[in-house]
N, C-alpha and C positions, 0 to 999 in steps of 0.2 A: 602503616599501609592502609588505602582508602578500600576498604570492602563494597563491593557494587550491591543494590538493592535486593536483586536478583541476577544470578551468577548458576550457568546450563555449562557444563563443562565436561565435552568428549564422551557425550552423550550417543549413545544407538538408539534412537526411537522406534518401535519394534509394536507393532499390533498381530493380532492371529499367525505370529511366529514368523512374521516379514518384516524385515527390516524395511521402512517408511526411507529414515532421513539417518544418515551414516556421519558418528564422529563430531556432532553438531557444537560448537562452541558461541555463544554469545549469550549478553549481558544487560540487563536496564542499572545504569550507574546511581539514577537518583531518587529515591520515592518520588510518586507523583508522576513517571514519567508513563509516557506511551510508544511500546513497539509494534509496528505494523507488520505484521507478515505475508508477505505476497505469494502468490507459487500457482501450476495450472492444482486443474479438480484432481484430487485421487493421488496428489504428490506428498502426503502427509503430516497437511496443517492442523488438521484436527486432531491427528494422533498426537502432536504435540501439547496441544489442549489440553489433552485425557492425559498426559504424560505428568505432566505438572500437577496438573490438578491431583495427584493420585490413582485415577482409575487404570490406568496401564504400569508397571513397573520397571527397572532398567536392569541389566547387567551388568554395566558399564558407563563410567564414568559418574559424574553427581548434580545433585539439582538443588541450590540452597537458596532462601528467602530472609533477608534480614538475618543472614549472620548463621541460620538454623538451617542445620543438614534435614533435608525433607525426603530425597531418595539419591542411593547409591546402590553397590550390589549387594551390600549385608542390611542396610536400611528402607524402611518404607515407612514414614507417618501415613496413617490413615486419611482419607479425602476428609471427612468430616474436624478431623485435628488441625487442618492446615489454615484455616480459616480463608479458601481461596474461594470464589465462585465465579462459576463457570456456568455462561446461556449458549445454550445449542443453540444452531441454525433452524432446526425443524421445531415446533411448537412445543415446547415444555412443560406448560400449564397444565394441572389437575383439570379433567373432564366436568368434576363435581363439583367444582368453584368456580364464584363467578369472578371477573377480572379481577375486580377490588380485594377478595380475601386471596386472591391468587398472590398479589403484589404482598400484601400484608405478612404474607408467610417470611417475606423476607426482615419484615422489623421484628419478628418473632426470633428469629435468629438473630438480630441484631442486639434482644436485649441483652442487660447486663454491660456492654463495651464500653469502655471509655473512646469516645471516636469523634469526630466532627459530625454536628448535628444537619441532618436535612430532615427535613416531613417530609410524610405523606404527601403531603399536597404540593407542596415545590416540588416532589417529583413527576405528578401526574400533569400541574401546568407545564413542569417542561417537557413532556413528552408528548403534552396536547392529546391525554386520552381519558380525559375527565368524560364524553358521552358513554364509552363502553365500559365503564365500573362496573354494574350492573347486569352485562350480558355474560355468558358462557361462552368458553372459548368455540363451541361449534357455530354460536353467531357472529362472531365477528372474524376480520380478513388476518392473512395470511401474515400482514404489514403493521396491523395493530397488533397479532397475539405477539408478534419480535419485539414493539417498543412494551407491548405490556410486560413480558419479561425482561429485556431488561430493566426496567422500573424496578422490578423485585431485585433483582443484580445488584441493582445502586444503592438499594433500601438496606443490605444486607453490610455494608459500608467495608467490605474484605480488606485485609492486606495486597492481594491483589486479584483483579477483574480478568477474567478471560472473555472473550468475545468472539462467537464463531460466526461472521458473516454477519453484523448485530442488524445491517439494514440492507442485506440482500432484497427484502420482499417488500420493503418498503417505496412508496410509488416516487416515480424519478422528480416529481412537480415539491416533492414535500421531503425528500431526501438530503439536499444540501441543508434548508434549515435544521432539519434535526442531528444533523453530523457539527452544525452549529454551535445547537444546544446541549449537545453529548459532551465537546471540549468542553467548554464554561465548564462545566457540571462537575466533569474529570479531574480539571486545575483549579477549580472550586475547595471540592473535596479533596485533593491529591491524593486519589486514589490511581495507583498503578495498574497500569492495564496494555494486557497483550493482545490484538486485534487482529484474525483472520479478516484476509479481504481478496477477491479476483480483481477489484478497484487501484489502480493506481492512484489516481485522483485522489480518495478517499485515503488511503497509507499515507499518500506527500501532504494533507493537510491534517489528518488526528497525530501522527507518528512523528513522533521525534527520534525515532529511530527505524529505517526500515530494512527488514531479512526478505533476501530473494532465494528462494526454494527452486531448484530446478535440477535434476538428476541425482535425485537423493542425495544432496548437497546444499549444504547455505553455499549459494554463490557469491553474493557481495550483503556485507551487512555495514551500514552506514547512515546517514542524514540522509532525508529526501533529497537533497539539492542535488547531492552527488552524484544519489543512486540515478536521477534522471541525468543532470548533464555529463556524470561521469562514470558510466558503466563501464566494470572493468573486465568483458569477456562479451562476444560476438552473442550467447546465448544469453543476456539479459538486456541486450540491444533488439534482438528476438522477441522476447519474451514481453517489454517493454510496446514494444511495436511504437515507440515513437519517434522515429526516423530510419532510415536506410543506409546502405554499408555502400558507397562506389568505389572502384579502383581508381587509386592516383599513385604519383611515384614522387617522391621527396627529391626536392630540388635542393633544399639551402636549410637554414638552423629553423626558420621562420616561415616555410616557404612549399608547397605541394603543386603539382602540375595534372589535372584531368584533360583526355581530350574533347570532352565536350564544354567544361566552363572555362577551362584554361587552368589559370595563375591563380591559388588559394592561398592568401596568406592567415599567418594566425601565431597564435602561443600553442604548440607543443602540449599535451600533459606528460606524456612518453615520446623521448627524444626518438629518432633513426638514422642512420646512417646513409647522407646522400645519396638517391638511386635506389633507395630500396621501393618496392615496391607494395603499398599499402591499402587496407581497406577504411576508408576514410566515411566517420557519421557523419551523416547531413540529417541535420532536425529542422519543421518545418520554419521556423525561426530564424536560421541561421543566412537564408538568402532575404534578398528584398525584392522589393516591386518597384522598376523603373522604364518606363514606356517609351525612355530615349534614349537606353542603353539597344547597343548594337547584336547585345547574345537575347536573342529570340527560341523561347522552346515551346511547343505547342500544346494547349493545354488539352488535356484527354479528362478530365474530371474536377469538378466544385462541390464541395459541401461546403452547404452552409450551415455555421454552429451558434447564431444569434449574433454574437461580438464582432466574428471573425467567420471567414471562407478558409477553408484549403484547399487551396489548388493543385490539382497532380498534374505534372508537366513530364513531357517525353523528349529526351533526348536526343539528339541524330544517331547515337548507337544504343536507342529502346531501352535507355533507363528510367523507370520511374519517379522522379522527384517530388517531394512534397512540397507547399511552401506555404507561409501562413500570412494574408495581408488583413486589415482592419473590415470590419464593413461594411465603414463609411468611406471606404478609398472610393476615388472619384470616379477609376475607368474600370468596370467590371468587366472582364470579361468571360463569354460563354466559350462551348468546347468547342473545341479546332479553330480558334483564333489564339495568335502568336500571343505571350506574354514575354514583357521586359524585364530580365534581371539584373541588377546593380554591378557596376565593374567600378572597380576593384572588388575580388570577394576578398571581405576580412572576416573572420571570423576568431572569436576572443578567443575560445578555449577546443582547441584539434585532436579528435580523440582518434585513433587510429588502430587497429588490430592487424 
């Protein structure tokens, strides 16, 4: 039997005598990997953190690392024993130290380990905060004291990383490269690591696995790919916010009826029974843009995101639809002028509730 890396099993995650997240089971299969975990504010991601990590304890159910029971309801290894470390979201750093010996504490911890070697310094160029060595955490931002800690994180070379929100405050212009340089760094080292995040974006590209947190419950815990195009409950379609639920009514094996787009065809992920009547995802993706197609809906909103525009268009019975063209598409158009949708809608993969 193949034992998973880390393995959370029926679990009650429970802070000031409240139960956070009920029953929780999931697993990272492989050292080196990384799970994302998504969920709104105040739904008990960081109590998970503190869980693992040691500082909260369980009643129920167990928490094991590489094979070693670390907590259940007769066991508790102490935070300092588990060799896990874990960077808050809000600033970590000693007041009395300046960045540099801030980061250093973590190779102090580090010595003695047989581990995969990084320096100091490969960790400060990749995190690009070689100016503020020198300064105290009340001089420097909000954005640097989060990559300064984690540098100390990485420096400390754990069995596994926790990560609460590790680039919440980091600014949006300098963000994607350093979620860049965090992977590299991550499968560099293969250091495993569990990531709090409000970001989707940021889960579906660090995570190779991601847990949706939503009524004190993992709702769907799977690959990014899925958890976006295949969410399996109207509340992480919600939760998700990327696309919209409309009514349609199954026609055939292949085949769904709206009455404002018509005739949708596609592949199924979950069959239904002719006639039934269903709540059908539309992602902005999933329609096109055709100026000579005869289904005209009227656009009520454009943003524009650099690559691409989404257009929200409105239906003759006041639905909201999304829809995503390039753009560089040749005919833009502004609000309250008609846009053309493609006929035949096919769509690959028809997810329905």
């Amino acid at each position: 039997m193949i034992n998973n890396f880390l393995e959370i099993k029926n679990v009650d995650f429970i802070i000031g005598g409240k139960t956070k997240v009920k029953n929780a089971s999931f697993n990272i299969e492989n050292e080196g990997e990384t799970l994302c975990i998504l969920g709104p504010s105040g739904i008990g991601k960081t109590t998970i953190l503190r869980t693992i990590a040691g500082l909260e304890k369980i009643d129920k159910g167990s928490i094991k690392l590489n094979g070693k029971l670390l907590s259940s309801k007769k066991e508790n290894i102490e935070p300092e024993h588990r060799n896990i470390s874990l960077a808050f979201q809000d600033n970590s750093l000693f007041p009395h130290y300046n960045v540099e010996k801030n980061i250093l504490l973590g190779a102090e911890k580090n010595k003695g380990k047989k581990r995969k070697k990084i320096s100091f310094k490969e960790i400060i160029e990749f995190l690009d905060i070689s100016k503020i060595l020198s300064k105290y955490p009340h001089e420097i931002s909000a954005g640097e004291a989060q990559r300064a800690s984690l540098a100390r994180s990485l420096l400390t070379q754990p069995d596994l990383l926790l990560l609460d929100e590790p680039l919440s405050n980091v600014d949006q212009s300098f963000k994607e490269e350093i979620q860049v340089r965090l992977k590299k760094i991550l499968n560099r080292l293969k250091i495993t690591t569990i990531i709090v995040t409000h970001d989707s974006y940021e889960a579906f590209y660090l995570g190779n696995k991601c847990a949706i947190i939503l009524d004190g419950q993992i709702k769907q815990f799977d690959d990014p790919y899925n958890v976006y195009h295949f969410p399996n409950s109207v509340e992480v379609v919600n939760f998700l916010n990327r696309g919209i639920l409309i009514p349609a009514k199954v026609t055939g094996e292949n085949s769904l009826e709206n009455k404002d787009l018509g005739t949708i065809k596609g592949n199924f992920i979950k069959h239904y029974p002719k006639g039934s009547d269903v709540q059908l995802l539309l992602q902005p993706e999933d329609l096109e843009h055709d100026d000579q197609s005869n289904l005209k809906l009227e656009v009520v909103d454009r943003k524009f995101r650099g690559t691409n525009f989404i257009y929200t268009l409105k239906t003759n019975s006041d639905l909201l639809i999304p829809v995503f063209v390039h753009s560089h598409h040749v005919h833009q158009h502004e609000v309250d002028e008609k846009f053309g949708i493609k006929r035949p809608i096919n769509i690959d993969h028809i997810v329905c509730f």
